[in-house]
C-alpha angles and dihedrals in degrees: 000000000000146000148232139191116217128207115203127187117196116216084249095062106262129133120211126180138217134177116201129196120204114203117178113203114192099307095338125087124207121196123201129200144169143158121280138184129248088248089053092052096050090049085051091053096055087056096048122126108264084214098065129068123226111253112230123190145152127219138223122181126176139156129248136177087344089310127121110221130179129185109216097204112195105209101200097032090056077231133138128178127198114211112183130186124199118223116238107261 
């Protein structure tokens, strides 16, 4: 079990906050999130493991041929992942 805090910043400027919580039961993982303040995320930070780097990424999603892609770009991993999904015919 474990838990992050995530910082997103719309292309528009604002911030906006989440905390998750990931439970595994047996085989099967549960994740838990919800909205949190500014205030909240910095509180989380202070408490965050020493052993472990932050993750930063930026996101680009489009559309082609009736399919949803987004390119997941790590930009300190020199990294990027493409995750595709298909639409329902």
């Amino acid at each position: 079990n474990h838990a992050y805090v995530r910082k997103r910043i719309s292309e528009e400027g604002s911030d906006s906050y989440q905390y998750s919580e990931v439970i595994f039961d047996g085989n099967e993982r549960h994740e838990r999130k919800r909205r949190i303040s500014k205030r909240e995320y910095e509180l989380y930070l202070r408490d965050a493991d020493p052993e472990r780097s932050p993750v930063e990424q930026s996101r680009l999603h489009f559309l082609y041929e009736n399919q949803s892609f987004v390119v997941h770009c790590y930009l300190d991993r020199n990294l990027a992942v493409l995750h595709c999904q298909a639409a329902r015919p």
